[in-house]
PDB file of N, CA, C and O in Angstrom:
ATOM      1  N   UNK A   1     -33.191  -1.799 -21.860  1.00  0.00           N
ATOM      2  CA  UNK A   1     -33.558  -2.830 -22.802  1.00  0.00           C
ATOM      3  C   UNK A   1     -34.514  -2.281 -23.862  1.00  0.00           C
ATOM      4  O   UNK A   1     -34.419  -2.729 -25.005  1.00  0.00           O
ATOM      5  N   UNK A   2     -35.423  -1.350 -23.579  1.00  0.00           N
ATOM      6  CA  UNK A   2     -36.696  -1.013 -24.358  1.00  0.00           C
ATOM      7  C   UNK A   2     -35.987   0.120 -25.775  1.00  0.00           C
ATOM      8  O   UNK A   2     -36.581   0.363 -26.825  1.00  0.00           O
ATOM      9  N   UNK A   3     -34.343   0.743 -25.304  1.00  0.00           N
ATOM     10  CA  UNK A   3     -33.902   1.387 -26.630  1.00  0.00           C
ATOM     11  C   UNK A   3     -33.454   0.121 -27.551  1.00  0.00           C
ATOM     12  O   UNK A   3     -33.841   0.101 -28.719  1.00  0.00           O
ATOM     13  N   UNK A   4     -32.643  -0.940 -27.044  1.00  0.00           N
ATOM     14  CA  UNK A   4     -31.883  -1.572 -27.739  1.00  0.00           C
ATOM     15  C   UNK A   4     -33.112  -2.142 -28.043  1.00  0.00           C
ATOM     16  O   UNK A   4     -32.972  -2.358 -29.247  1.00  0.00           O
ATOM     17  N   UNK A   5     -34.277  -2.548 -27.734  1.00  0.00           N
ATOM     18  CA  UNK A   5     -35.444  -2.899 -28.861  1.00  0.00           C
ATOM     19  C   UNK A   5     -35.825  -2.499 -29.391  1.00  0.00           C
ATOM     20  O   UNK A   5     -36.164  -3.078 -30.423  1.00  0.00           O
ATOM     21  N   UNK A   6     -36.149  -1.065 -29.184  1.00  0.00           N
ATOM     22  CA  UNK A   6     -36.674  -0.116 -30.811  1.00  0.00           C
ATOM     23  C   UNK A   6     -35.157  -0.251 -31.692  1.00  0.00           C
ATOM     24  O   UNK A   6     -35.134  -0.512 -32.895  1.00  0.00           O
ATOM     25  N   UNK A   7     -34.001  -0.039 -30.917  1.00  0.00           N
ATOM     26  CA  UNK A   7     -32.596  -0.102 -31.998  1.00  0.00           C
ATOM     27  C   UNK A   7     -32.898  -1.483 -33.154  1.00  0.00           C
ATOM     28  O   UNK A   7     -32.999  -1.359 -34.374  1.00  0.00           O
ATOM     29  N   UNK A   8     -32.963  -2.312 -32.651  1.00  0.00           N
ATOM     30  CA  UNK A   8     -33.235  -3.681 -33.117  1.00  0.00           C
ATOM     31  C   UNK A   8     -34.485  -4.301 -34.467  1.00  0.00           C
ATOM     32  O   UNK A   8     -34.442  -5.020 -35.465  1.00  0.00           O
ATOM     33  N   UNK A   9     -35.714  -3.327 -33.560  1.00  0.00           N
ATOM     34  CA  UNK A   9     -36.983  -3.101 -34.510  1.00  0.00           C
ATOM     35  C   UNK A   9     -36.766  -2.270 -35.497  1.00  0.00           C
ATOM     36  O   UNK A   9     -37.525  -2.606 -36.407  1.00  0.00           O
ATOM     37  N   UNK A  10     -36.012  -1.181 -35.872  1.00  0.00           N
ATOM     38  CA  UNK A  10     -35.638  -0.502 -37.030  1.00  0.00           C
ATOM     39  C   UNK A  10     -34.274  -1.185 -37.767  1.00  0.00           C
ATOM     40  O   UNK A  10     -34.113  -0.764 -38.913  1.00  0.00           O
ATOM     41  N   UNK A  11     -33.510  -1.925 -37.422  1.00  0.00           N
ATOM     42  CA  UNK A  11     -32.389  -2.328 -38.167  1.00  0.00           C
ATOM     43  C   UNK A  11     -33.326  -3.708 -38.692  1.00  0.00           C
ATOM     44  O   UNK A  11     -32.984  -4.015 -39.834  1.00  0.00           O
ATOM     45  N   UNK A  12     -34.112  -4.358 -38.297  1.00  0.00           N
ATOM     46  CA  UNK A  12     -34.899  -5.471 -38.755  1.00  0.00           C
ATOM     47  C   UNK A  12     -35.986  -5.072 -39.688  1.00  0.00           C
ATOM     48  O   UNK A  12     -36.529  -5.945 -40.365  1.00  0.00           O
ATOM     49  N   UNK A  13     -36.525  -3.227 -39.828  1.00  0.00           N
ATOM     50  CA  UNK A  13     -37.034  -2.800 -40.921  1.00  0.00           C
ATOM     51  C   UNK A  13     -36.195  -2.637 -42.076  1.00  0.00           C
ATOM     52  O   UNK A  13     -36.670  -2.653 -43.212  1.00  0.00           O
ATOM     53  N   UNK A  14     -34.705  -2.446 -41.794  1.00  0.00           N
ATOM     54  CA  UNK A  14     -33.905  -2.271 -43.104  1.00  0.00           C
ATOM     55  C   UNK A  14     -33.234  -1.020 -42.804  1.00  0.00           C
ATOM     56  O   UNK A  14     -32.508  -0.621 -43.715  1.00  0.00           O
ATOM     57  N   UNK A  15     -33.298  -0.146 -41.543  1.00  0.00           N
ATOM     58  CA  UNK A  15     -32.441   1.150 -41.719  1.00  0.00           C
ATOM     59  C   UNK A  15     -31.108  -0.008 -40.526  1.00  0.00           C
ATOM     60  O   UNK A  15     -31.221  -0.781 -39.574  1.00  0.00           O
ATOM     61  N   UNK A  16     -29.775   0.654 -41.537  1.00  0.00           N
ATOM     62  CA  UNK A  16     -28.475  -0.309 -41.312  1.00  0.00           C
ATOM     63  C   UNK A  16     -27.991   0.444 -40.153  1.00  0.00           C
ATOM     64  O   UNK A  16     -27.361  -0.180 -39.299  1.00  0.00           O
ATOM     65  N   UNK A  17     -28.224   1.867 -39.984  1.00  0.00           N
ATOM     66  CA  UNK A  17     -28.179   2.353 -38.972  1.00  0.00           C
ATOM     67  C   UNK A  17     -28.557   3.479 -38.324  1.00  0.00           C
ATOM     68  O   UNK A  17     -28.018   4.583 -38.405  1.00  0.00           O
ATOM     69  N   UNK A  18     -29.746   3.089 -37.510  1.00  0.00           N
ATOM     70  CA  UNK A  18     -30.369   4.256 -36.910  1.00  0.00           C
ATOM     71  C   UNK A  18     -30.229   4.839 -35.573  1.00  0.00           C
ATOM     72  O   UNK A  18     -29.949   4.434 -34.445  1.00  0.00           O
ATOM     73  N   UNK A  19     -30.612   6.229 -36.282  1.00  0.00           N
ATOM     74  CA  UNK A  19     -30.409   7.505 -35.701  1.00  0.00           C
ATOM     75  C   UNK A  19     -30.893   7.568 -33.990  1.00  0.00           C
ATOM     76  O   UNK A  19     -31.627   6.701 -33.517  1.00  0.00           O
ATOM     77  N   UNK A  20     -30.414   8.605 -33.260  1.00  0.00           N
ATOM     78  CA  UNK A  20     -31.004   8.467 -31.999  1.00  0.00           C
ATOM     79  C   UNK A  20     -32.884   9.404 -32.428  1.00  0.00           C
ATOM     80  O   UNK A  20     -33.851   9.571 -31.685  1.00  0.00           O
ATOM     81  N   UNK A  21     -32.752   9.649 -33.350  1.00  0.00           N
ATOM     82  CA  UNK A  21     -34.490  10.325 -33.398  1.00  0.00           C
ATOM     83  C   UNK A  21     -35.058   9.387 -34.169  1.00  0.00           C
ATOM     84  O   UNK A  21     -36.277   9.227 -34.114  1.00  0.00           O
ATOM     85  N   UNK A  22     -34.221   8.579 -35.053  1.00  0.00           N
ATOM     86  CA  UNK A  22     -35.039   7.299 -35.403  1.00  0.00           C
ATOM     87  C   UNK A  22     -35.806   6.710 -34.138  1.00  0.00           C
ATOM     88  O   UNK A  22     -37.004   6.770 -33.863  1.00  0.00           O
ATOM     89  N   UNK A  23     -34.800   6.151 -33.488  1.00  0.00           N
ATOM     90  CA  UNK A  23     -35.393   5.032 -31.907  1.00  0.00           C
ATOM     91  C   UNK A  23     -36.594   6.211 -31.266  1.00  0.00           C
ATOM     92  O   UNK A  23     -37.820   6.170 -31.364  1.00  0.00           O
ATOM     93  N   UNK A  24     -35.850   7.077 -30.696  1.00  0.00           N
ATOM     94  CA  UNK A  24     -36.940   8.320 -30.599  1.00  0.00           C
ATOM     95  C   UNK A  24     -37.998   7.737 -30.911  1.00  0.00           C
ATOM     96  O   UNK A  24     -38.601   6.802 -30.384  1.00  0.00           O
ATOM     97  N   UNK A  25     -38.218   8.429 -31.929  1.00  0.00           N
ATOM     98  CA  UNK A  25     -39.576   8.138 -33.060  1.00  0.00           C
ATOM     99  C   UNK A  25     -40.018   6.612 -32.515  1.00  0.00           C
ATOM    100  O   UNK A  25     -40.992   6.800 -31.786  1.00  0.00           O
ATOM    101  N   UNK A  26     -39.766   5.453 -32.558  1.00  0.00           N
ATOM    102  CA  UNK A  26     -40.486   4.220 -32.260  1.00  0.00           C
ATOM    103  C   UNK A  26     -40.999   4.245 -30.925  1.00  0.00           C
ATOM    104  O   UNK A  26     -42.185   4.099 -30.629  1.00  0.00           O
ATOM    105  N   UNK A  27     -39.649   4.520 -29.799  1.00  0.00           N
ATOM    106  CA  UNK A  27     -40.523   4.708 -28.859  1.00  0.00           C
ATOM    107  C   UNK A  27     -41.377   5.648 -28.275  1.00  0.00           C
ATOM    108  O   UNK A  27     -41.974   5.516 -27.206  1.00  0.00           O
ATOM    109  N   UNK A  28     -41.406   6.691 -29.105  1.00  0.00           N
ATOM    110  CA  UNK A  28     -42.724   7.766 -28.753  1.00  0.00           C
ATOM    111  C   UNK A  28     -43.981   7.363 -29.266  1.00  0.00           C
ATOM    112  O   UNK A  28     -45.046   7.904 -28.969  1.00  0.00           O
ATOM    113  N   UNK A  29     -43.814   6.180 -30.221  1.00  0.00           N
ATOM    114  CA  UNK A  29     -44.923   5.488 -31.014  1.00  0.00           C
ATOM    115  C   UNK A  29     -45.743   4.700 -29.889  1.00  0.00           C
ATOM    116  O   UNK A  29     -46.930   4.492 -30.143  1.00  0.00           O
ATOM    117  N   UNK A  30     -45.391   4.385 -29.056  1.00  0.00           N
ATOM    118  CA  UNK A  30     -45.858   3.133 -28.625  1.00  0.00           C
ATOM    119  C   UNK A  30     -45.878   4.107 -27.029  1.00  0.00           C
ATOM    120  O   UNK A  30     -45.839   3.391 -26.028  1.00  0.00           O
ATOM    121  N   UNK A  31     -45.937   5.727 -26.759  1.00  0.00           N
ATOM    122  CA  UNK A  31     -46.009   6.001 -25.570  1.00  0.00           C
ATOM    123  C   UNK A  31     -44.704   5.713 -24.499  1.00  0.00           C
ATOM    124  O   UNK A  31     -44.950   5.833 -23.299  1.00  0.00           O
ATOM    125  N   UNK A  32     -43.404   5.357 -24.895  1.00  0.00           N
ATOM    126  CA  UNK A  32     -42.576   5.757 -24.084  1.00  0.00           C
ATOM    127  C   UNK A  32     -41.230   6.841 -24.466  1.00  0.00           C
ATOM    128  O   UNK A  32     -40.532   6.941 -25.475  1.00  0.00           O
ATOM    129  N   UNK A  33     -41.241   7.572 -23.166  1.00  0.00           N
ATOM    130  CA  UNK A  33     -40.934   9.281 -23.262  1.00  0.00           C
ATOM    131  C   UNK A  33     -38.869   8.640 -23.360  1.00  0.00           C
ATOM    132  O   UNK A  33     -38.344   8.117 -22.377  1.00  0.00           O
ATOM    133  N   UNK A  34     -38.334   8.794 -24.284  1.00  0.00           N
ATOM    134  CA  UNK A  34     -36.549   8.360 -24.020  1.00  0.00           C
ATOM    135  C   UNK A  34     -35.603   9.755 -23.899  1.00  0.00           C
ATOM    136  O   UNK A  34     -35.487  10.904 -24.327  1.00  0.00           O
ATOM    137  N   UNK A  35     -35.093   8.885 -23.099  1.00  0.00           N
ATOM    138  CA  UNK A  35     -33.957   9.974 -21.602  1.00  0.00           C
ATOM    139  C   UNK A  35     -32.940   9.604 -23.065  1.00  0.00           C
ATOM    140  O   UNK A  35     -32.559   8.607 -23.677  1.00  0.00           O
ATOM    141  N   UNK A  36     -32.805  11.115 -23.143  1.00  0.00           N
ATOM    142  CA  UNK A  36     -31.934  12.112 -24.168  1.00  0.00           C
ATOM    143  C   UNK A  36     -30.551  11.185 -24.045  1.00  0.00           C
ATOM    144  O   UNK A  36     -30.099  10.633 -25.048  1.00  0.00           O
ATOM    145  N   UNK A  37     -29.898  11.053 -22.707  1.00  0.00           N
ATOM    146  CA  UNK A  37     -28.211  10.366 -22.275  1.00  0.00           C
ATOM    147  C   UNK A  37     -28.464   9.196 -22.891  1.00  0.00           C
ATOM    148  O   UNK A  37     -27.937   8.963 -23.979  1.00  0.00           O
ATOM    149  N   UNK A  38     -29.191   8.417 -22.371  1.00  0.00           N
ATOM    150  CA  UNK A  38     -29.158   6.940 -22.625  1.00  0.00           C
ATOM    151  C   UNK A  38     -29.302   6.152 -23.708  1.00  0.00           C
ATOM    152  O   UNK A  38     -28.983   4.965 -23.772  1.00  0.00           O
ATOM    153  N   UNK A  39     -29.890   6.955 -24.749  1.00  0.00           N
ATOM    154  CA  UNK A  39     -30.390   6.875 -26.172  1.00  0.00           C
ATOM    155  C   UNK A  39     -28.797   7.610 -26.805  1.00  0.00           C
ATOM    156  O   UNK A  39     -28.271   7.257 -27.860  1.00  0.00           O
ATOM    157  N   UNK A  40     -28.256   8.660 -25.883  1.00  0.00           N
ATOM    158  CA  UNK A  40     -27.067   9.000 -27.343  1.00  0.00           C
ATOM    159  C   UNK A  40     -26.066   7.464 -26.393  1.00  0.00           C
ATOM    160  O   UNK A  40     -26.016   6.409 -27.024  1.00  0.00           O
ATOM    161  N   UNK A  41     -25.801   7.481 -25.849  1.00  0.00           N
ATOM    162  CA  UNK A  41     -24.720   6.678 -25.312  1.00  0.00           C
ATOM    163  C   UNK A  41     -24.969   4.985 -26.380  1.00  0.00           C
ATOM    164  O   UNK A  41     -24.125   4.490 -27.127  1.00  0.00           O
ATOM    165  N   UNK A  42     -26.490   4.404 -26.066  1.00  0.00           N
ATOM    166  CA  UNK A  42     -26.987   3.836 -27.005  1.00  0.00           C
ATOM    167  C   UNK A  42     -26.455   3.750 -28.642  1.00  0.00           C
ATOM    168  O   UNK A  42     -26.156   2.823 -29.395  1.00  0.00           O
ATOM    169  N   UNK A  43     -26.487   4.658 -28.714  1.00  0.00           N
ATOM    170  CA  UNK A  43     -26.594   5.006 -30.620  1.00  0.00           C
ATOM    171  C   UNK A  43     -24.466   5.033 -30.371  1.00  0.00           C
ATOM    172  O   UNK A  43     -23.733   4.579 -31.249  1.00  0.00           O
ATOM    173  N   UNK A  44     -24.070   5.472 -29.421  1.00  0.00           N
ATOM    174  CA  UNK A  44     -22.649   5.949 -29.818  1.00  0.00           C
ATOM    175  C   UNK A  44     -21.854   4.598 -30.002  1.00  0.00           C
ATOM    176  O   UNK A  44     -21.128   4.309 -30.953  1.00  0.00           O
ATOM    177  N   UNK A  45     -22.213   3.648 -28.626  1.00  0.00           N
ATOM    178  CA  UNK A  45     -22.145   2.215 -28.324  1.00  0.00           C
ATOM    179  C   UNK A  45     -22.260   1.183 -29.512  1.00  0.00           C
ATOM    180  O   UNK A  45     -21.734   0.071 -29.463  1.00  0.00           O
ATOM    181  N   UNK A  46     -22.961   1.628 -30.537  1.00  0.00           N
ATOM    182  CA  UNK A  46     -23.644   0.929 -31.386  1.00  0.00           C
ATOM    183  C   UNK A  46     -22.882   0.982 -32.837  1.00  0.00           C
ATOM    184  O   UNK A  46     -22.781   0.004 -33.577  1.00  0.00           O
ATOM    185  N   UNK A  47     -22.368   2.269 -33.116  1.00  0.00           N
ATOM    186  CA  UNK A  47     -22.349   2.996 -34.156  1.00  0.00           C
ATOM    187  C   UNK A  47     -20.976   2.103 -34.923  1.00  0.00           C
ATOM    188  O   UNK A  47     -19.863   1.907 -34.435  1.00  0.00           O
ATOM    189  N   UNK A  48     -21.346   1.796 -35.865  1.00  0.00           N
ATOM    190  CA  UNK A  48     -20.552   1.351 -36.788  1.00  0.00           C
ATOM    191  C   UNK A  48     -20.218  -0.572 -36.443  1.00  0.00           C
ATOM    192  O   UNK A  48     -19.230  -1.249 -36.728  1.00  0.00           O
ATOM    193  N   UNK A  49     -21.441  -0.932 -35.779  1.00  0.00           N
ATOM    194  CA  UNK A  49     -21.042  -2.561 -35.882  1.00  0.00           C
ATOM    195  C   UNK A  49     -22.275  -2.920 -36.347  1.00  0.00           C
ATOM    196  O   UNK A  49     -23.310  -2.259 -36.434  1.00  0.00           O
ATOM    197  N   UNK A  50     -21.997  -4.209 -36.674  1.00  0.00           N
ATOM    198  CA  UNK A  50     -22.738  -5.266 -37.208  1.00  0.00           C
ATOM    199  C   UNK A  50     -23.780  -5.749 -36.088  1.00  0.00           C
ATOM    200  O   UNK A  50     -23.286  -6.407 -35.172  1.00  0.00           O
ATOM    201  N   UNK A  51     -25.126  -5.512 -36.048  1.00  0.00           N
ATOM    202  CA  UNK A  51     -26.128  -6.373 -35.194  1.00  0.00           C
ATOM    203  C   UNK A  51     -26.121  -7.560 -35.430  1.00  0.00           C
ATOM    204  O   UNK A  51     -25.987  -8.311 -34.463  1.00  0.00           O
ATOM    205  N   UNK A  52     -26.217  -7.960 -36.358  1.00  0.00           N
ATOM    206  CA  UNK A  52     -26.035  -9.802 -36.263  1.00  0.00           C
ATOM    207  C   UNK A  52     -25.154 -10.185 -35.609  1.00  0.00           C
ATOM    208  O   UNK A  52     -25.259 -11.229 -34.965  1.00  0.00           O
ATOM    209  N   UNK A  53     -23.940  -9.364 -35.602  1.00  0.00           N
ATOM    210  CA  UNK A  53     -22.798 -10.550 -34.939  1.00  0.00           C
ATOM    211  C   UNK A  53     -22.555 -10.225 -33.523  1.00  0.00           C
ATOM    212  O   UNK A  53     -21.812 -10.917 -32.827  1.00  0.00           O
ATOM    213  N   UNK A  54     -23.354  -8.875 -32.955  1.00  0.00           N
ATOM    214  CA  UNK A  54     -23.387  -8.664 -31.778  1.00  0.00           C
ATOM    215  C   UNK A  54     -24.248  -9.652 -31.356  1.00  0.00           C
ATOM    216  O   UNK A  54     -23.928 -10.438 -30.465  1.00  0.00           O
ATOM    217  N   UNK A  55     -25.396  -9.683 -31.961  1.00  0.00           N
ATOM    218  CA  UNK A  55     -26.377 -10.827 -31.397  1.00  0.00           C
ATOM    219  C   UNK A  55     -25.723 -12.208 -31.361  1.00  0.00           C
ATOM    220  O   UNK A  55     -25.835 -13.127 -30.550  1.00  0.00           O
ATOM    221  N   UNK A  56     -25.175 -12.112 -32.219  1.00  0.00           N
ATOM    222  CA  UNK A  56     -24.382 -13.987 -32.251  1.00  0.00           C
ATOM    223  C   UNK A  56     -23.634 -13.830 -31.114  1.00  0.00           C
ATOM    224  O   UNK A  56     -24.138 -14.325 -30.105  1.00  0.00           O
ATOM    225  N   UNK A  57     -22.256 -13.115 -30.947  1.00  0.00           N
ATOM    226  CA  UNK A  57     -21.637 -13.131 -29.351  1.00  0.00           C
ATOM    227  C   UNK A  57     -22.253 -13.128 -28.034  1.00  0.00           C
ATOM    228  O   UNK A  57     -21.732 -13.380 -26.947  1.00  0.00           O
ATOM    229  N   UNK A  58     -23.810 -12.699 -28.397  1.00  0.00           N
ATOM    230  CA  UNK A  58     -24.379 -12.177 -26.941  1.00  0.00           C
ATOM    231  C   UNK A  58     -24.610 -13.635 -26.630  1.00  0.00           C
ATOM    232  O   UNK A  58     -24.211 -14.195 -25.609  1.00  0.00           O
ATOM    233  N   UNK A  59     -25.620 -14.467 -28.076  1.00  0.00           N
ATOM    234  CA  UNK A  59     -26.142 -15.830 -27.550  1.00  0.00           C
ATOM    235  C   UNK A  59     -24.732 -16.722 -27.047  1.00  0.00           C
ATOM    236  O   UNK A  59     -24.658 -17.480 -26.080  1.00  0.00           O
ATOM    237  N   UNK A  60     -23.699 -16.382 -27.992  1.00  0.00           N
ATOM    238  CA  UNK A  60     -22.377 -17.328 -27.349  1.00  0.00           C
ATOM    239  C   UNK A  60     -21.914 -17.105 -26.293  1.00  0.00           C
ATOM    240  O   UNK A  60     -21.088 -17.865 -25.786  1.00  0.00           O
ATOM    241  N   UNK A  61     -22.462 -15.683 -25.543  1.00  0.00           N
ATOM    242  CA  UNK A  61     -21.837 -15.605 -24.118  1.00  0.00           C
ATOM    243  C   UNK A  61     -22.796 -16.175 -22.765  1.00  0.00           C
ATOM    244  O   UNK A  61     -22.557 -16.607 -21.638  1.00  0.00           O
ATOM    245  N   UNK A  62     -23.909 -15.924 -23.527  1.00  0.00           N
ATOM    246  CA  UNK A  62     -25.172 -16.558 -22.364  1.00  0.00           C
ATOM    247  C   UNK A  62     -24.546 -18.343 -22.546  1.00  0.00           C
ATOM    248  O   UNK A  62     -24.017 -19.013 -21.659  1.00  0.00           O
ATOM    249  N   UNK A  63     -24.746 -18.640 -23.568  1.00  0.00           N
ATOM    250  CA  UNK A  63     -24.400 -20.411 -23.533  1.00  0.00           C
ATOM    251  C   UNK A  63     -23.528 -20.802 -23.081  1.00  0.00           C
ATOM    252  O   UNK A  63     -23.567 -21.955 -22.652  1.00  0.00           O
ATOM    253  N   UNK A  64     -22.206 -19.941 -22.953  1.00  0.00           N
ATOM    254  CA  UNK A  64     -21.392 -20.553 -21.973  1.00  0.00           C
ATOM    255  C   UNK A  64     -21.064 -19.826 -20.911  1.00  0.00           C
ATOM    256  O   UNK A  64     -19.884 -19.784 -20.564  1.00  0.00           O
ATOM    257  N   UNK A  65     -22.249 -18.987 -20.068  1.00  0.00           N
ATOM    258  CA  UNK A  65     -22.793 -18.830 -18.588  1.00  0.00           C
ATOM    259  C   UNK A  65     -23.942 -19.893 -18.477  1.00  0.00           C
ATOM    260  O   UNK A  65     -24.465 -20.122 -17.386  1.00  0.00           O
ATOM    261  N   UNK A  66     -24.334 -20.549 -19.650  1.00  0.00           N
ATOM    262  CA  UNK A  66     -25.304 -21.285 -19.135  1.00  0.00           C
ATOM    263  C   UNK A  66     -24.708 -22.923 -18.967  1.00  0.00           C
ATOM    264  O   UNK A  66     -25.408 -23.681 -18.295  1.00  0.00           O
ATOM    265  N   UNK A  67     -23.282 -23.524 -19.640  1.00  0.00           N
ATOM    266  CA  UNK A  67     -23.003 -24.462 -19.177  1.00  0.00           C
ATOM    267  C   UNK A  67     -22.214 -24.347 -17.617  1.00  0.00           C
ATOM    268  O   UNK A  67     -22.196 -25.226 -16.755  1.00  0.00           O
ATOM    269  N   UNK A  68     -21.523 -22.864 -17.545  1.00  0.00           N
ATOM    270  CA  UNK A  68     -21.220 -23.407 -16.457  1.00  0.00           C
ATOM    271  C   UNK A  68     -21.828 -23.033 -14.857  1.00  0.00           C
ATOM    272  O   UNK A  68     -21.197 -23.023 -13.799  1.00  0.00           O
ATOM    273  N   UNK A  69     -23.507 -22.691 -15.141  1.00  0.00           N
ATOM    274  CA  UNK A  69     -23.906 -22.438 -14.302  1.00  0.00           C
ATOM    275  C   UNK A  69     -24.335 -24.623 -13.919  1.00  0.00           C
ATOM    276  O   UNK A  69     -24.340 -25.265 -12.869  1.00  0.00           O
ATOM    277  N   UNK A  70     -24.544 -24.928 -15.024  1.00  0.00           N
ATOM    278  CA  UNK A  70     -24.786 -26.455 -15.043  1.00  0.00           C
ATOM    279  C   UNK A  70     -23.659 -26.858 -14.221  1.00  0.00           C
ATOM    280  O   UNK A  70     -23.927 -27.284 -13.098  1.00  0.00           O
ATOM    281  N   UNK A  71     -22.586 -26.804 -14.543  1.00  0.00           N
ATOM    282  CA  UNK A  71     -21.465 -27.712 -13.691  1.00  0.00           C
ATOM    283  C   UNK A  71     -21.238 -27.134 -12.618  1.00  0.00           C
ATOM    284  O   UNK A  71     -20.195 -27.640 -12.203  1.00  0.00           O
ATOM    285  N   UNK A  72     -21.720 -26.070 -11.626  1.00  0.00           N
ATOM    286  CA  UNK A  72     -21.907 -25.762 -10.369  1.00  0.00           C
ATOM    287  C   UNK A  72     -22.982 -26.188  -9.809  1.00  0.00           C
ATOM    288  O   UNK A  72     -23.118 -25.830  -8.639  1.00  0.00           O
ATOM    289  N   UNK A  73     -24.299 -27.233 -10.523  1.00  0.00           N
ATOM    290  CA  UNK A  73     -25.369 -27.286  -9.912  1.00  0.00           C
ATOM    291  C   UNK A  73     -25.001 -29.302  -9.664  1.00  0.00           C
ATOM    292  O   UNK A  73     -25.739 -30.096 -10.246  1.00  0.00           O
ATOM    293  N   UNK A  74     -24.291 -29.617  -9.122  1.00  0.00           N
ATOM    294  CA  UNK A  74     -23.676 -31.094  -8.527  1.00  0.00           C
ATOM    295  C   UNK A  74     -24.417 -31.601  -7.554  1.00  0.00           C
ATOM    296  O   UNK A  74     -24.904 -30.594  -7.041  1.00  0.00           O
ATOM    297  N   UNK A  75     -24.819 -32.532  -6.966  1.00  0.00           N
ATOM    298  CA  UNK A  75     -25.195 -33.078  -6.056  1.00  0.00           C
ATOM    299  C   UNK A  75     -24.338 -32.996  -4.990  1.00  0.00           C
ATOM    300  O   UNK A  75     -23.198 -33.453  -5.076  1.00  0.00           O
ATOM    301  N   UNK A  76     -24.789 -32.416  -3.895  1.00  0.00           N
ATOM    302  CA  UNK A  76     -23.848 -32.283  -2.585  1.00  0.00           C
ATOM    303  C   UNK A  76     -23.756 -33.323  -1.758  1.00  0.00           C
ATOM    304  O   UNK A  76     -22.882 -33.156  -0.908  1.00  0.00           O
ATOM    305  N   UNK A  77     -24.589 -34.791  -1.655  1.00  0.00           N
ATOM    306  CA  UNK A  77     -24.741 -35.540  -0.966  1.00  0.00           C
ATOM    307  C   UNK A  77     -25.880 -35.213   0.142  1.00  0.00           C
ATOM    308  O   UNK A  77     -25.653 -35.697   1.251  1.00  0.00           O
ATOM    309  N   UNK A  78     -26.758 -34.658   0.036  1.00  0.00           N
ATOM    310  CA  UNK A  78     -27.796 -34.366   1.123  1.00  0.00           C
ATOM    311  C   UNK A  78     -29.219 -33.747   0.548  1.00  0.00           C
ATOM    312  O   UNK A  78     -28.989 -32.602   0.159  1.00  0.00           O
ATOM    313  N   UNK A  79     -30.414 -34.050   0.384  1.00  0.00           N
ATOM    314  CA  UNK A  79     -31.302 -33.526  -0.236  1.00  0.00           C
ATOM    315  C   UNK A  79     -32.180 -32.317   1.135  1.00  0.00           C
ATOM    316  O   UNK A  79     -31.739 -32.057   2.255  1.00  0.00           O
ATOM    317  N   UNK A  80     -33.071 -31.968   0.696  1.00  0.00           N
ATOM    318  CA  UNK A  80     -33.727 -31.241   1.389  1.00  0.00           C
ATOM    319  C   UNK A  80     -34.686 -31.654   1.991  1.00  0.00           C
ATOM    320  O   UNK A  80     -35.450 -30.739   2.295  1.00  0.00           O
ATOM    321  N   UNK A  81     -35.192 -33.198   2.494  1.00  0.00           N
ATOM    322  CA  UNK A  81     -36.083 -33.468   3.233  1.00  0.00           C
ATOM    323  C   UNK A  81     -35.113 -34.843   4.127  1.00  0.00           C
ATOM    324  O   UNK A  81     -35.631 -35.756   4.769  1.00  0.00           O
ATOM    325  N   UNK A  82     -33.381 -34.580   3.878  1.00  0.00           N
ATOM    326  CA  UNK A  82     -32.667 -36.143   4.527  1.00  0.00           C
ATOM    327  C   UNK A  82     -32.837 -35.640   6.008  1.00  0.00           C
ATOM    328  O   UNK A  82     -32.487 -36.355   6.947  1.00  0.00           O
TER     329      UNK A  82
END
């Protein structure tokens, strides 16, 4: 989570798409050391889409894990003190 937030904190400064020594760079700012794999896999994962609309699908996929965690939560007929 802590690359895709420096990824996030530099595309919200205005670079459209940054580098794996960009993120680097932020999180060495703030004292955390980033594992070389996970940062290129990161950047490769990334490379050539749109962050806004990843972010828009992500919230549209949580909202509908979040209605239908609602329609599994039903009343069973029995509380916890019957």
């Amino acid at each position: 989570m802590k690359y895709l937030a420096a990824y996030l904190l530099l595309v919200a400064g205005g670079k459209t798409e940054p580098t794996a020594a960009d993120v680097k760079a932020v999180m060495a700012s703030v004292g955390v050391e980033a594992e070389e794999e996970r940062l290129t896999s990161l950047i490769a994962a990334l490379k050539g889409k749109n962050t806004d609309e990843l972010v828009t699908e992500g919230l549209e996929k949580m909202s509908s894990k979040e209605e239908e965690k609602e329609e599994s939560d039903d009343d069973m007929g029995f509380g916890l003190f019957d």
